[in-house]
C-alpha positions as CSV (number, residue, x, y, z in Angstrom):
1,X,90.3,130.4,86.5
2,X,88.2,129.8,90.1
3,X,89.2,126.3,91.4
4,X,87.2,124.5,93.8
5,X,88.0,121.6,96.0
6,X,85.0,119.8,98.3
7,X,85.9,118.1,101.0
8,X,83.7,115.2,103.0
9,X,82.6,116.8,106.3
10,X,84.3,114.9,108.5
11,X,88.2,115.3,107.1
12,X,89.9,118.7,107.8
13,X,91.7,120.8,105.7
14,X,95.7,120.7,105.7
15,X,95.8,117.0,105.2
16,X,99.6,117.1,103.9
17,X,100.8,117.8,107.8
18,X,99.3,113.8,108.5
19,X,102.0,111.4,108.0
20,X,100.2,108.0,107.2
21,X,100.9,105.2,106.2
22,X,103.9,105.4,108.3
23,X,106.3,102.5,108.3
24,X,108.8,102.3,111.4
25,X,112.2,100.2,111.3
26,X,110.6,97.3,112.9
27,X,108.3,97.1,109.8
28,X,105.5,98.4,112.1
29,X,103.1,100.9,110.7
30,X,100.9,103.5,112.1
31,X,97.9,104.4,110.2
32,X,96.5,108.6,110.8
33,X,94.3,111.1,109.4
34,X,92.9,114.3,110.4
35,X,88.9,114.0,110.8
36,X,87.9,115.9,113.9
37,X,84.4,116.0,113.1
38,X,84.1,112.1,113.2
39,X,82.5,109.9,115.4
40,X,84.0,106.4,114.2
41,X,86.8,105.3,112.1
42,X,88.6,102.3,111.0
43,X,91.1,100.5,109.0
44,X,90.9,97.5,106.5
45,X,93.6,95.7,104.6
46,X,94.9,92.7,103.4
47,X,97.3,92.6,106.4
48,X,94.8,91.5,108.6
49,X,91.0,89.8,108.8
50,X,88.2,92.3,109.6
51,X,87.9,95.7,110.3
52,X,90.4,97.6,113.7
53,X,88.7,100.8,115.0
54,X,91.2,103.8,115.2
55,X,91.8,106.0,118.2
56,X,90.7,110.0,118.0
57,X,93.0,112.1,120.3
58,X,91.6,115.7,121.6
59,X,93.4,117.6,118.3
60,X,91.1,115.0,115.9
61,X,93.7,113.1,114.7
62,X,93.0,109.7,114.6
63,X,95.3,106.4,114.2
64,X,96.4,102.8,114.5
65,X,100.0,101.1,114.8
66,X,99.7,97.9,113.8
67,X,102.5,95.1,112.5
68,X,105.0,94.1,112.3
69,X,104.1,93.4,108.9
70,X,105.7,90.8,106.0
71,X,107.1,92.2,103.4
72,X,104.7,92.4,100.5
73,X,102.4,95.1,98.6
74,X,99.0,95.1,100.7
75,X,96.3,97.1,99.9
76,X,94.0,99.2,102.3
77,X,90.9,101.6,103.4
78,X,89.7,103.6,105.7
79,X,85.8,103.7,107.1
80,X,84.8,107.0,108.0
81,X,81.4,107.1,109.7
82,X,79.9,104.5,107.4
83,X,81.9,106.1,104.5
84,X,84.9,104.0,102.7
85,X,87.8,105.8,101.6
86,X,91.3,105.8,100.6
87,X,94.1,107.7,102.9
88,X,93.8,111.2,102.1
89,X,97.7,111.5,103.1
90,X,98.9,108.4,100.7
91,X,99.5,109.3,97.3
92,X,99.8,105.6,96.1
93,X,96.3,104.6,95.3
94,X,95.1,101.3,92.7
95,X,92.1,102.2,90.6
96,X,90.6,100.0,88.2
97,X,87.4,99.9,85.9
98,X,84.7,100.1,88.7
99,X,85.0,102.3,91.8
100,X,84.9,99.3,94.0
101,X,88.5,98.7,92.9
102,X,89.7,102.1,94.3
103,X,92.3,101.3,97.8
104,X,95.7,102.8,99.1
105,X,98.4,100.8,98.2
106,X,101.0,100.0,101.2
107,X,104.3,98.4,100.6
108,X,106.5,97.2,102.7
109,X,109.6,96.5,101.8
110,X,112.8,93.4,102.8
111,X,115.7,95.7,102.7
112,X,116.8,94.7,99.4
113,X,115.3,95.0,96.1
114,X,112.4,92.6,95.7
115,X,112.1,90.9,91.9
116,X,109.4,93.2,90.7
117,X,111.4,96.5,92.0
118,X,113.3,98.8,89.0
119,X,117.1,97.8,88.4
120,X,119.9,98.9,86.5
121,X,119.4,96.3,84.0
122,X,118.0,96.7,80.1
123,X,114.4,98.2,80.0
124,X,111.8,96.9,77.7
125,X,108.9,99.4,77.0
126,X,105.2,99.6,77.6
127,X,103.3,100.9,74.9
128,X,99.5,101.7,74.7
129,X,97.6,100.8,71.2
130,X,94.2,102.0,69.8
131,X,92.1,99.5,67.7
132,X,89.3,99.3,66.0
133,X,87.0,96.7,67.5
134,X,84.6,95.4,64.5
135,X,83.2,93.1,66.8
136,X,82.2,95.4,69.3
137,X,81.3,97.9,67.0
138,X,84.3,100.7,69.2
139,X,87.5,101.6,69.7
140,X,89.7,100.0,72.2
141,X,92.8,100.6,73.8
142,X,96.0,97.6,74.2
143,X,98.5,97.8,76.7
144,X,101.9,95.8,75.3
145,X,105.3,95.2,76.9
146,X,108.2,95.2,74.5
147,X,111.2,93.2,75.7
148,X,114.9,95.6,75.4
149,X,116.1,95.7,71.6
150,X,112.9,95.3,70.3
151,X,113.0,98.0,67.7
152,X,116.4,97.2,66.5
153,X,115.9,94.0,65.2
154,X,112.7,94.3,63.3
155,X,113.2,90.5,61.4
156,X,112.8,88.9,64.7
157,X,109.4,87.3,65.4
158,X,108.6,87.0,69.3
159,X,106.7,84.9,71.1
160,X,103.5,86.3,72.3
161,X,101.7,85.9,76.1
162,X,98.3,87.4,76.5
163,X,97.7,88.5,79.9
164,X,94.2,88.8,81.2
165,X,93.7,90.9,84.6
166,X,91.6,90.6,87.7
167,X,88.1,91.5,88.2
168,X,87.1,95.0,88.6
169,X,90.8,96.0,86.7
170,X,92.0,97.1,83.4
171,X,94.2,97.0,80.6
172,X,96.7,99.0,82.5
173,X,96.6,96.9,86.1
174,X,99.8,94.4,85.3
175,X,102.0,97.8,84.6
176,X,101.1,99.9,87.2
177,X,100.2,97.5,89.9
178,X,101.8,94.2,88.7
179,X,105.1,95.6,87.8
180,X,105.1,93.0,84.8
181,X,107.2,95.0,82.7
182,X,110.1,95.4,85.3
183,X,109.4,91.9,86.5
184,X,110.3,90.6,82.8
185,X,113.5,93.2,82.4
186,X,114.9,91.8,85.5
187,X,114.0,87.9,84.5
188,X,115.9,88.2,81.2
189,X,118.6,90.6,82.7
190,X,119.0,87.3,85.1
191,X,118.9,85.0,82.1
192,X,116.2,83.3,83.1
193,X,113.7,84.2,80.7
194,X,113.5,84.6,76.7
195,X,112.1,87.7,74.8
196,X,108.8,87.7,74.6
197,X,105.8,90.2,73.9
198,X,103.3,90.8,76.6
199,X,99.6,92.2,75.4
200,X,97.4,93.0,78.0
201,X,93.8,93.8,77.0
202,X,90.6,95.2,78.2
203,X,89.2,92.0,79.6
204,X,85.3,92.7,79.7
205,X,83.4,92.7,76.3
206,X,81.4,95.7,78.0
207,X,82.0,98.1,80.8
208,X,81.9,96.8,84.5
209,X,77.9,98.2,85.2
210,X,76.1,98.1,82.5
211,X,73.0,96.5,82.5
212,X,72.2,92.8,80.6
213,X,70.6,93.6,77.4
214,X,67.4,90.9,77.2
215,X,69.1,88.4,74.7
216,X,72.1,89.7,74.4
217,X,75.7,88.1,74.7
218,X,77.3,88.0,77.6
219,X,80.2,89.7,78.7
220,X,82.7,86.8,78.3
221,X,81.4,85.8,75.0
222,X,81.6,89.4,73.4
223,X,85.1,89.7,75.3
224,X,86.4,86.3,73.3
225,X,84.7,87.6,70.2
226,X,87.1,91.0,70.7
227,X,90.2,88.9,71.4
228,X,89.8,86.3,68.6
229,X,89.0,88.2,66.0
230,X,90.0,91.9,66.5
231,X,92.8,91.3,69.4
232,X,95.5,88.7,67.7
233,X,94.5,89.8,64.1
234,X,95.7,93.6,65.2
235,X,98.8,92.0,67.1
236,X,99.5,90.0,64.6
């Protein structure tokens, strides 16, 4: 089988030499990547307001130190010649439902475990669920947390929360960026919190893009349609 893999113009081969983001002791962290053919680059983030250029040296590496930096999970880009991208050398990368959502994910941590970090505690599980949507006329997909125990004691009827996510995310975006699921494990490990389910749907009646049909619903009326009548029924 012939693979192929384009790169843009600007970023050089041999990216997995470029250590970035790289966070120092002092919670500092220096920002690289390898684009020798560039003429501008800079960084953007939820650390800080605005845009900081970054500095080419004569190999074509270019980078940034900035911080120290709070502990916290920030997201970030780079701006190559006009073009925004992720770090090419950070494998932790949130995606969502429209490419707009697409960033490098930096997280810097306290020095001890933070409350949304795995522990040796109970696990619940997630679990993804396929249902037919009669009121959208397709079939859907359900993310759902399951608090520890949960298939042991099948007489037990748990409260439920639904959990809507952001703009531009997914069904998935409270497991795999919002840590819900270890978040909850660690609360009722703690004792502080009561089994519960979690479901976390698609929250957008139709894809992120599409265009307004002339006199049709809107998005956040066929979304409540989907979650009144095909959503809780299913969950039951």
């Amino acid at each position: 089988m012939l693979a192929c893999v384009l790169l843009a113009p600007w970023i050089a081969s041999g990216q997995t030499q470029v250590r970035s983001a790289e966070i120092a002791a002092d919670r500092r962290v220096t920002f690289r990547v390898m684009a020798p053919a560039a003429h501008e680059v800079t960084l953007t983030g939820e650390f800080q307001s605005g845009s900081k250029p970054l500095e080419k040296n004569s190999a074509g590496l270019w980078s940034i130190t900035i911080g120290p930096l709070e502990p916290e999970i920030y997201n970030y880009n780079f701006t190559i010649d006009g073009v925004r991208t992720i770090d090419p050398n950070n494998p932790r990368v949130k995606t969502g439902s429209t490419p707009s959502t697409i960033a490098s994910i930096l997280e810097i941590g306290a020095g001890h475990p933070a409350f949304y970090d795995a522990q040796p505690v109970p696990h619940g599980e997630i679990r993804t669920h396929w249902y037919e949507s009669k009121s959208l006329n397709t079939v859907r997909r359900l993310t759902v947390y399951t608090p520890p125990g949960y298939d042991r004691d099948t007489r037990t009827r748990y409260p439920v929360l639904y959990l809507f996510h952001g703009a531009n995310a997914d069904e998935t975006a409270w497991t795999r960026l919002g840590h819900v699921n270890l978040i909850l494990d660690n609360l009722l490990a703690a004792g502080k919190s009561k089994p519960f389910l979690v479901v976390m749907p698609f929250g957008y009646g139709v894809e992120p893009g599409t265009p307004p049909q002339p006199g049709g619903s809107s998005n956040t009326a066929l979304f409540s349609r989907d979650l009144l009548e095909d959503v809780i029924p299913f969950v039951g």
